[in-house]
C-alpha positions as CSV (number, residue, x, y, z in Angstrom):
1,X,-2.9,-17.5,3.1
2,X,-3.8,-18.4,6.5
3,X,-6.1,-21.4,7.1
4,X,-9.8,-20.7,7.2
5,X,-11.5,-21.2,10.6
6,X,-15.2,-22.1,10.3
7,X,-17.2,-23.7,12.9
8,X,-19.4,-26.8,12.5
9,X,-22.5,-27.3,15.0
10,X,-24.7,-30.4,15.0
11,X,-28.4,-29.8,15.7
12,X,-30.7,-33.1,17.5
13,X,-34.0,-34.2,18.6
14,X,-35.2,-31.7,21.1
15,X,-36.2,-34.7,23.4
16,X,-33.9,-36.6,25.3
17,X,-34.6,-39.8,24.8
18,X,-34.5,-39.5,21.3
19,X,-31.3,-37.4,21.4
20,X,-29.6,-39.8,23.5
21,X,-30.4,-42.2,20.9
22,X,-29.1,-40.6,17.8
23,X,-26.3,-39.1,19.6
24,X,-24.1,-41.5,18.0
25,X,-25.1,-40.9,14.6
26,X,-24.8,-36.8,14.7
27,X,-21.5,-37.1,16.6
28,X,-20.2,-39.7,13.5
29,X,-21.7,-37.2,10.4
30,X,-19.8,-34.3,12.2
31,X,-16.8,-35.7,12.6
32,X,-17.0,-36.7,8.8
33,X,-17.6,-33.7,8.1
34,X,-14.4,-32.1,10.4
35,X,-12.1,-34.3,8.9
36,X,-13.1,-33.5,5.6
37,X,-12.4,-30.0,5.3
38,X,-9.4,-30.4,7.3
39,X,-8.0,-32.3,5.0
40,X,-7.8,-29.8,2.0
41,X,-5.6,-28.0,4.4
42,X,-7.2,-25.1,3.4
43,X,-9.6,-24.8,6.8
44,X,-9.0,-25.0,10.0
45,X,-12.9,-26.8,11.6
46,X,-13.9,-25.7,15.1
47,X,-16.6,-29.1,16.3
48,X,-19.2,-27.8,18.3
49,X,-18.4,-29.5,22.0
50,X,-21.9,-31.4,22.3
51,X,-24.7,-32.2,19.9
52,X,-27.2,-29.2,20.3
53,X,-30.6,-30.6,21.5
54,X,-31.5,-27.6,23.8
55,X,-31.5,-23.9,24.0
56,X,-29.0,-23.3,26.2
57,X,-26.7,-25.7,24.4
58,X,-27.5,-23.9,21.3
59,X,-26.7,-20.6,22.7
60,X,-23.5,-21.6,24.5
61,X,-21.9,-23.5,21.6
62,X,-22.6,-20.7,19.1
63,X,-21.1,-18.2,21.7
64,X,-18.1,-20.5,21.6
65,X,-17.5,-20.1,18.1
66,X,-17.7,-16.3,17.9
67,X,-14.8,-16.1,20.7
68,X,-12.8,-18.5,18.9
69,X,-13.0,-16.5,16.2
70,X,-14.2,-18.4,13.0
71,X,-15.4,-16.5,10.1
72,X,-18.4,-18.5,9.2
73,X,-20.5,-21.4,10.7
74,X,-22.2,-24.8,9.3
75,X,-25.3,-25.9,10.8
76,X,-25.1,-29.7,10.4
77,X,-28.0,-31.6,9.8
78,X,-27.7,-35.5,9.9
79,X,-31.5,-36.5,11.6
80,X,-34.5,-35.1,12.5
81,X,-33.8,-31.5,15.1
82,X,-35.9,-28.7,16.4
83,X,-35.7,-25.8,14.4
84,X,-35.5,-23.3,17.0
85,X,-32.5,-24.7,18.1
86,X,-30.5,-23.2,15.0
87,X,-32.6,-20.0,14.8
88,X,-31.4,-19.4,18.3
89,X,-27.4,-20.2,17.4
90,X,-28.0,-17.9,14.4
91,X,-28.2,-14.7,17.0
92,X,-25.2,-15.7,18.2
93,X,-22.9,-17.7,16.1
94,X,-20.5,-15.9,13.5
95,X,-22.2,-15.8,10.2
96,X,-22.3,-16.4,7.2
97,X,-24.6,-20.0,7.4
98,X,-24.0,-22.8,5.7
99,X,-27.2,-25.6,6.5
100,X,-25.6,-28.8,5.2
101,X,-27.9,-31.7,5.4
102,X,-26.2,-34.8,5.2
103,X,-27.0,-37.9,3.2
104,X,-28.9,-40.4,6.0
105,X,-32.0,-41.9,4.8
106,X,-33.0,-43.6,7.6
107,X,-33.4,-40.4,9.5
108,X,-35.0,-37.5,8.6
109,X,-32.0,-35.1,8.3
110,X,-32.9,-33.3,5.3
111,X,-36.2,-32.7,6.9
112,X,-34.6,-31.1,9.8
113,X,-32.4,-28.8,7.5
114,X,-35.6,-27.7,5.5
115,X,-37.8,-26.5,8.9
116,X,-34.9,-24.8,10.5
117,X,-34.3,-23.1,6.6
118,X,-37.7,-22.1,6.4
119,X,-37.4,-20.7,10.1
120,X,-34.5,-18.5,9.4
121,X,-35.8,-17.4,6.1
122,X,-39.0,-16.3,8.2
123,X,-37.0,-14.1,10.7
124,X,-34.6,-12.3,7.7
125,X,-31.9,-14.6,8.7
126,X,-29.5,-14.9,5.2
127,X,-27.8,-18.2,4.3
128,X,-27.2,-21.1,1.9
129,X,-28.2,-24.9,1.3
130,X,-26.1,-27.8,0.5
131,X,-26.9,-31.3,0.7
132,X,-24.8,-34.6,0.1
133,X,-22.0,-37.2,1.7
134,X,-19.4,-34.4,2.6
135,X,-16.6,-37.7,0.9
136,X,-18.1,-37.5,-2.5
137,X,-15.4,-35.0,-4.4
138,X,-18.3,-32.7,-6.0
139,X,-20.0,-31.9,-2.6
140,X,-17.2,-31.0,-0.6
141,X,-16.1,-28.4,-3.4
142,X,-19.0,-26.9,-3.0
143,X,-19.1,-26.6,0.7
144,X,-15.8,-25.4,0.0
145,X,-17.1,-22.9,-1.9
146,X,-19.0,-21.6,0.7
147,X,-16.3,-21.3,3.1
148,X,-14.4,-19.5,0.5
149,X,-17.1,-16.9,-0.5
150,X,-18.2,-16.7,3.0
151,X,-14.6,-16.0,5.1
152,X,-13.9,-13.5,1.9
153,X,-16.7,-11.1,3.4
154,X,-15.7,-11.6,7.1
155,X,-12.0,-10.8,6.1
156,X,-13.1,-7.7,4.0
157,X,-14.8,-6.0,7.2
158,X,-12.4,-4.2,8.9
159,X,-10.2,-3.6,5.9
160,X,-8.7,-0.2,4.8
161,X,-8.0,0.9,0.8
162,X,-5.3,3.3,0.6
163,X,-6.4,6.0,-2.1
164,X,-3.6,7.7,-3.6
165,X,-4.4,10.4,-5.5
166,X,-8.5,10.8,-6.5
167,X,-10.7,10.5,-9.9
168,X,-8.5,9.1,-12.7
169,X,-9.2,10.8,-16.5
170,X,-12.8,11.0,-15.7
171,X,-13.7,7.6,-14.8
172,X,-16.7,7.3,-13.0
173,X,-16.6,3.9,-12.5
174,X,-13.4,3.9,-10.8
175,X,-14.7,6.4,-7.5
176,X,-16.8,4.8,-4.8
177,X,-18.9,6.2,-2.2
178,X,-16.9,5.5,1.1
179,X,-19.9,5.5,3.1
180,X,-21.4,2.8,0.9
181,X,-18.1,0.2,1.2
182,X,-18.6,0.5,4.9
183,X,-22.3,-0.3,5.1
184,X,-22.0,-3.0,2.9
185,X,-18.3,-4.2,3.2
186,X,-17.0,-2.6,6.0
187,X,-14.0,-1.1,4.6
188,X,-12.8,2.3,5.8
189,X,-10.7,4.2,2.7
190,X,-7.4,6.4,3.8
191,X,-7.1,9.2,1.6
192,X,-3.4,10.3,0.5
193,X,-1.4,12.4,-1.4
194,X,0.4,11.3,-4.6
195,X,3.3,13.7,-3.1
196,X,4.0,11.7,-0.8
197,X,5.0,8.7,-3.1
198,X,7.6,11.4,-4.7
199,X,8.6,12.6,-1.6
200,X,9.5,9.4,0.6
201,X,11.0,8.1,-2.9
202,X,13.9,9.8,-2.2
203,X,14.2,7.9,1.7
204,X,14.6,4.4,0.1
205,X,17.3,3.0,1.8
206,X,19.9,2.7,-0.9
207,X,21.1,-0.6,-0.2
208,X,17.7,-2.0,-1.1
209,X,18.0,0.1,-4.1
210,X,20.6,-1.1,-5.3
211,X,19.9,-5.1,-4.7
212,X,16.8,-4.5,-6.1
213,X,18.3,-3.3,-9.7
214,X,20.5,-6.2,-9.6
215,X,18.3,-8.6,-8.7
216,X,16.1,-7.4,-11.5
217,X,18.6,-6.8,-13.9
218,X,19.8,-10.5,-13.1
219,X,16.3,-11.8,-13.3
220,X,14.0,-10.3,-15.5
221,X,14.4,-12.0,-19.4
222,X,15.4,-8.5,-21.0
223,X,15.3,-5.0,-20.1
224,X,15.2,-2.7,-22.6
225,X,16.7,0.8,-22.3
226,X,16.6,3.3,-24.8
227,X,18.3,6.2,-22.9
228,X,15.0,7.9,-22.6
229,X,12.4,6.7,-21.8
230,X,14.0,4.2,-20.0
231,X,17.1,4.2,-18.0
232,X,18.7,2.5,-15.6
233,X,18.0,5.8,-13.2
234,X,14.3,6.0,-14.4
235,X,14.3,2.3,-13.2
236,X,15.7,2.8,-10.1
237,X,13.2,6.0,-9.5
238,X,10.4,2.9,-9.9
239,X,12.4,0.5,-7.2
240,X,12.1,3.4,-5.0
241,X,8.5,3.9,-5.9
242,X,7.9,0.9,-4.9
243,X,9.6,0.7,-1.9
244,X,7.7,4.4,-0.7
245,X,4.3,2.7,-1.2
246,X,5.3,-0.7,0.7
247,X,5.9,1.0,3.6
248,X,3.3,3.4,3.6
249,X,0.9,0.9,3.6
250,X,2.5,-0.6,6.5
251,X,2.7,2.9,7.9
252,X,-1.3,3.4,7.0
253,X,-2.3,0.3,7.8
254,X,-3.6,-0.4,4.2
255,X,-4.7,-3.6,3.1
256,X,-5.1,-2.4,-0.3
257,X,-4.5,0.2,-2.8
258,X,-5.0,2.4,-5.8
259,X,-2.8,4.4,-7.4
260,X,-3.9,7.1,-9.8
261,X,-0.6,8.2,-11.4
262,X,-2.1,9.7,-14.4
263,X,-1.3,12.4,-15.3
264,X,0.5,14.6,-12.8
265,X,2.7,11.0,-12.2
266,X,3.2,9.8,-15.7
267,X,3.7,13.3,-17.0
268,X,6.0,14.3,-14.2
269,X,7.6,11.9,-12.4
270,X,7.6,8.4,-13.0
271,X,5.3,5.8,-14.1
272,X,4.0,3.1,-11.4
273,X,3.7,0.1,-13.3
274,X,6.4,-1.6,-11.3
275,X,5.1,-0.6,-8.1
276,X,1.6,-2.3,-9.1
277,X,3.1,-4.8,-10.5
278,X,5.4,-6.5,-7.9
279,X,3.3,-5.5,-5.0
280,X,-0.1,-7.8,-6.7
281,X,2.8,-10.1,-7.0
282,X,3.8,-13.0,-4.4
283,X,7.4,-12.0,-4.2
284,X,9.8,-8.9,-4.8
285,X,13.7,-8.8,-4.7
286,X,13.4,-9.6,-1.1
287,X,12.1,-13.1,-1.5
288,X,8.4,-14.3,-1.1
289,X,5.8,-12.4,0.4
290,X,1.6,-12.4,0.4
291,X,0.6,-11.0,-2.5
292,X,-1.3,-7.3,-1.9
293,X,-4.0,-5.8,-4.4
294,X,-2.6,-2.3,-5.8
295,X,-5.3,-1.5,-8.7
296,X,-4.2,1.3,-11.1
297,X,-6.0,4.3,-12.0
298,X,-7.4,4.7,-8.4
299,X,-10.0,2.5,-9.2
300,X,-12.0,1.7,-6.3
301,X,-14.1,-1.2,-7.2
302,X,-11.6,-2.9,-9.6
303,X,-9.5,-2.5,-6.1
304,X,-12.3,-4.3,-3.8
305,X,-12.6,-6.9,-6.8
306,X,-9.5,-7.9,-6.8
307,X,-9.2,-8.2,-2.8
308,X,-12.6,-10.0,-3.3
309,X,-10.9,-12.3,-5.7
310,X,-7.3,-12.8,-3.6
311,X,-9.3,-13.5,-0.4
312,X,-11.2,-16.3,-2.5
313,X,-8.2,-17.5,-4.2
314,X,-5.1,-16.6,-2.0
315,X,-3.8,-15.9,-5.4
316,X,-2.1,-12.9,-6.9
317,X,-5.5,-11.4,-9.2
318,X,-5.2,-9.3,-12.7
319,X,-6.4,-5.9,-13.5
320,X,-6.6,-5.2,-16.8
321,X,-8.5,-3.3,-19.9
322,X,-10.8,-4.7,-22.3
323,X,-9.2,-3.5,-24.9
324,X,-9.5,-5.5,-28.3
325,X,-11.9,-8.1,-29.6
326,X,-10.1,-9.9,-31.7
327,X,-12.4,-11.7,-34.5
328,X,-9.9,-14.0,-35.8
329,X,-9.0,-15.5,-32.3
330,X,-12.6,-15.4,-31.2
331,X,-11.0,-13.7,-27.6
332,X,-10.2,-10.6,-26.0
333,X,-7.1,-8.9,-25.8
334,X,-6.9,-8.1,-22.0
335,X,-3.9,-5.5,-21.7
336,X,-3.2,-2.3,-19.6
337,X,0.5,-0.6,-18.3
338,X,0.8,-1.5,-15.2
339,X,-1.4,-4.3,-13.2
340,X,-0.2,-7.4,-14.7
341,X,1.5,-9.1,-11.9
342,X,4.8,-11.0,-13.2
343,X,3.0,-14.2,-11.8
344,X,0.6,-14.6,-14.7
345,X,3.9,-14.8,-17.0
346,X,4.1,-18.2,-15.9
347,X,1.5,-18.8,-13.7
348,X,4.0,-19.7,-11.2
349,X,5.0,-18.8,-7.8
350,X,8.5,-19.5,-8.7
351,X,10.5,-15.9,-9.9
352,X,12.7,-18.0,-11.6
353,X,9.9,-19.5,-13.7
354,X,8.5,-15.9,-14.1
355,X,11.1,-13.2,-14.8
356,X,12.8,-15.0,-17.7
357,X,9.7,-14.6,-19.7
358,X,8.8,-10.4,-18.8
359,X,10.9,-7.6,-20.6
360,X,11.0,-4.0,-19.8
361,X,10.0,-2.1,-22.0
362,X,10.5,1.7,-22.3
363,X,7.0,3.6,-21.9
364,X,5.0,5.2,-24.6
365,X,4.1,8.2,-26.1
366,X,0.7,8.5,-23.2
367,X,3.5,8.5,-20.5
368,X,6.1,11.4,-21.2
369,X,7.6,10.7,-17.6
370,X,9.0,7.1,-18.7
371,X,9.6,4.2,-16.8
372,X,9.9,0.3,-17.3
373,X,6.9,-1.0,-18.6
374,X,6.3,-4.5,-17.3
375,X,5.6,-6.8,-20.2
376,X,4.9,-10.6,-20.9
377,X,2.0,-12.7,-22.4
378,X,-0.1,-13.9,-19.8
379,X,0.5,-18.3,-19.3
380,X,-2.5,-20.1,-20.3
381,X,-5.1,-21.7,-18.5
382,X,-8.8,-21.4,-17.5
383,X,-9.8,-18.3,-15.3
384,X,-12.3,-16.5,-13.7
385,X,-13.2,-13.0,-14.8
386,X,-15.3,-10.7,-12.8
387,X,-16.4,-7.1,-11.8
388,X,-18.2,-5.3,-8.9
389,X,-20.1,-2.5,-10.3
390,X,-22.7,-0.4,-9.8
391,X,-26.1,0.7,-11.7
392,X,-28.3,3.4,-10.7
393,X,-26.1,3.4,-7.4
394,X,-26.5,-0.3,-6.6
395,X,-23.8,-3.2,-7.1
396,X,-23.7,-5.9,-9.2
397,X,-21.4,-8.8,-9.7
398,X,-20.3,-9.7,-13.4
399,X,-19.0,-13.2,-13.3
400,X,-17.2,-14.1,-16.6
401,X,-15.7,-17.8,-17.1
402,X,-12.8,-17.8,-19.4
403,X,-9.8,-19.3,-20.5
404,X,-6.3,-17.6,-21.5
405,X,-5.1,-18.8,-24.8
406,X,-1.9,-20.8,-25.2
407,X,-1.0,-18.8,-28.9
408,X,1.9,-19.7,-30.8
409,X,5.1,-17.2,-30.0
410,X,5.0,-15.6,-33.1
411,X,1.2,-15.0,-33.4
412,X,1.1,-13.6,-29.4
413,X,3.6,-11.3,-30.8
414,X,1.8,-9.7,-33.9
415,X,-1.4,-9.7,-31.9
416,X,0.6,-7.8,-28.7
417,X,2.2,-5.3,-31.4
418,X,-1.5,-4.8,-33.5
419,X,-2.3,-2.9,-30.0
420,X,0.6,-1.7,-27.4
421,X,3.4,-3.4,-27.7
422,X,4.9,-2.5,-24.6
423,X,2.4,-3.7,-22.3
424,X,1.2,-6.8,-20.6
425,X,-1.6,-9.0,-22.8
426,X,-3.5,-11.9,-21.8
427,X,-5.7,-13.4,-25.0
428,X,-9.0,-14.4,-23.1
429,X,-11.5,-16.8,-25.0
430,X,-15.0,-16.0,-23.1
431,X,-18.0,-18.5,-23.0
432,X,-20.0,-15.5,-24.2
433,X,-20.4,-13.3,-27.6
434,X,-18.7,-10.4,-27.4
435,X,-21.7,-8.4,-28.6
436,X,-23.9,-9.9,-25.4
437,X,-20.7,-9.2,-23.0
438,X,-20.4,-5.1,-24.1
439,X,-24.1,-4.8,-24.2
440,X,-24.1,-5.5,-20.7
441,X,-20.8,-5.2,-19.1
442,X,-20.2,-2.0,-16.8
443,X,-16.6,-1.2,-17.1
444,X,-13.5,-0.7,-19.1
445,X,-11.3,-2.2,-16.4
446,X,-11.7,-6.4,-15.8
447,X,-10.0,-8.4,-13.3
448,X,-9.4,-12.2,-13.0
449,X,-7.8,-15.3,-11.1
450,X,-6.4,-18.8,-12.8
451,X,-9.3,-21.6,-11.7
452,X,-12.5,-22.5,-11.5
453,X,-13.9,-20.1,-9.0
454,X,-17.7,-19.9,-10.6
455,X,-19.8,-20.9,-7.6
456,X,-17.8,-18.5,-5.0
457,X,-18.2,-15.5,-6.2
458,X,-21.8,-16.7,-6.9
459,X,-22.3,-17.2,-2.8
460,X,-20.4,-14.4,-2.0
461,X,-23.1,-12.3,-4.2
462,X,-26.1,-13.9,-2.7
463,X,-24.6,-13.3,0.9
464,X,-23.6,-10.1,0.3
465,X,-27.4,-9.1,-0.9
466,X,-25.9,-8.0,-4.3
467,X,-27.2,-9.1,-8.0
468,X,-25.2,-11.0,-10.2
469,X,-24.4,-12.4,-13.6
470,X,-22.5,-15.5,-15.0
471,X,-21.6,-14.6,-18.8
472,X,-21.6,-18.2,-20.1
């Protein structure tokens, strides 16, 4: 994922005098607060040029920033400063706000940060608080946070979702309005056939083809054919799947997909659990690559959730179904054909570290078509569960803090095979009753990153203008 640029402008004393004087002071708390975000080398920091102490400065600077394109700003807040100073930089620097005031007792900074707050709350201008010393560990993850959340919505504007197919099985709460993801998102959505994956199946370049079945047969801990269901043609019909919907979306321009498959796919062609699969992951059979969001069952806001989630994380995110409560485990059984990327097998960049632990399974009885079935129990570790859904035609953000289960081998096993054996699980122990979380919780599908990533999907809610919840 490439580095996120956010710019940092310092606001002063409207008088000269006294900015001349503290000068010093803001310049020292901005570079502070530069190098620290630099350092996690996950941001790239744009310093405003001068300390802002007059309008012009204030318009000029913020100017600066939008060319140079960052995808959020930090008003910086170290002593006393006018507040129309940042009220006029917020008309023209790139949004969303951070107003970080930093710890200086001897100067009035935090009184600064509260005026100019107040001022842009007055004139409908949105944006979030922070205060602390930007070198204690705890403040700059949450200013982190922010830059996380807040370059997540600038990188969503623009985007397009590649629709293949349209309403899966019924499922309401897998169609969006289009007309509603632009006005609040700004993400166009390119309507296309599920022909077209058949048809430019059959113009995947053999060659590739072919590595990719090696590679895969090589590779992956044990593929299971049953002369059936699955086959070593029905898997190469998958590889070329895949292929056709890689370069479509290059074609499209797509930055993310759904794929409705069922039924006219499952029943008649082929399933697309390896397309999903390998394109959410962050490598194929051609070595590493960014990982891209492919949601099954067309669904349209488990799709922007995931992108949400990857443009927070940079990590490969998981679809899946709610599909067991499981009383003696206390957890959910999180499984569904097809959107478990390999990566959660081992939690690990690393194919080598992957592969060995997924098998292929032959499909089931709901897919007459056949195909691999891309199985593993997901690697353990504490996650982030969330959805973007909608109630009486507004969204909401569900926010779910979990942790996958490390489970014996033998007791993964009779819990994957008490459900669908043949498909992906990950055992998920929520810090809520399962009784609150299904009274409440708007969706069969559920999605979810490895980490700790609470408080950024919390500012992307509140800067995005949509409700949330954290079940915890």
């Amino acid at each position: 994922m490439r580095e996120r640029k956010v710019g940092i402008l310092t606001f002063s004393d409207g008088r000269e005098s006294v900015h001349r004087e503290v000068e010093p002071i803001n310049l020292e708390f901005q570079r502070r607060l530069a190098e620290a975000l630099r350092e996690t080398g996950e941001v790239e920091p744009v310093e405003g040029r001068e300390i802002i102490w007059t309008a012009e400065l204030a318009r000029n600077e913020a100017k600066r920033l939008a060319d140079l394109g960052c995808e959020a700003t930090i008003f910086n807040f170290a002593v006393w400063s006018f507040p129309h100073l940042a009220v006029i930089a917020a008309k023209f620097a790139p949004g969303p706000f951070l107003l970080f005031s930093n710890i200086n007792p001897r100067y009035p900074g935090m009184v600064g940060m509260l005026a100019s707050a107040g001022a842009l709350d007055q004139i409908g201008v949105p944006h979030v608080r922070l205060f602390g010393d930007i070198r204690d560990g705890e403040v700059l993850r949450k200013v982190l946070a922010f830059v996380r959340a807040a370059s997540a919505i600038n990188r969503l504007r623009g985007e397009t979702f590649g629709l293949f197919g349209g309403r899966p099985m019924g499922m309401y709460t897998a169609v969006a309005n289009t007309d509603q993801w632009m006005k609040l998102f700004g993400i166009d959505v390119e309507h296309i056939d599920q022909s077209e994956i058949i048809r430019r199946s059959e113009l995947a370049p053999r060659d590739e083809v072919e590595h990719a079945f090696d590679w895969l047969s090589k590779k992956v801990g044990k593929i299971r054919y049953d002369g059936k269901q699955l086959t070593p043609e029905k898997l190469k019909l998958q590889i070329k799947s895949y292929i056709a919907v890689r370069e479509m979306a290059k074609e499209f321009g797509l930055h993310f997909l759904g794929i409705k498959a069922q039924p006219e796919l499952t029943d008649h062609f082929v399933t697309m659990d390896l397309t999903e699969a390998f394109l959410n992951d962050p490598y194929d059979w051609n070595g590493p690559k960014e990982p891209f969001v492919a949601a099954t069952e067309a669904d349209m806001d488990g799709a922007l959730t995931m992108e949400v989630l990857k443009h927070i994380s940079g990590e490969p995110v998981l679809f899946a179904d709610l599909r067991h409560y499981d009383a003696e485990l206390d957890a959910f059984d999180l499984c569904n054909s097809g959107n478990h990327a390999t990566y959660y097998a081992g939690h690990s960049r690393d194919p080598d570290v992957n592969l060995p632990r997924v098998e292929f399974y032959p499909q089931g009885f709901y897919f007459p078509a056949g195909g691999a079935a891309v199985r593993h129990i997901a690697a353990p570790g504490e996650v982030t569960l969330a959805r973007l859904a909608r109630k009486n035609g507004h969204y909401w953000l569900a926010i779910i803090p979990a942790e996958f289960l490390d489970l014996p081998p033998d007791v993964a096993e009779e819990k994957a095979a008490a459900t669908q054996v043949e498909w992906p699980h990950a055992f998920a122990k929520l810090k809520v009753s399962p009784d609150e979380l299904l009274s409440e919780y708007d969706s069969n599908h559920i999605h979810g990153i490895y980490g700790d990533y609470v408080q950024e999907l919390i500012w992307f809610a509140k800067l995005s203008g949509i409700p949330y919840r954290v079940f915890s």
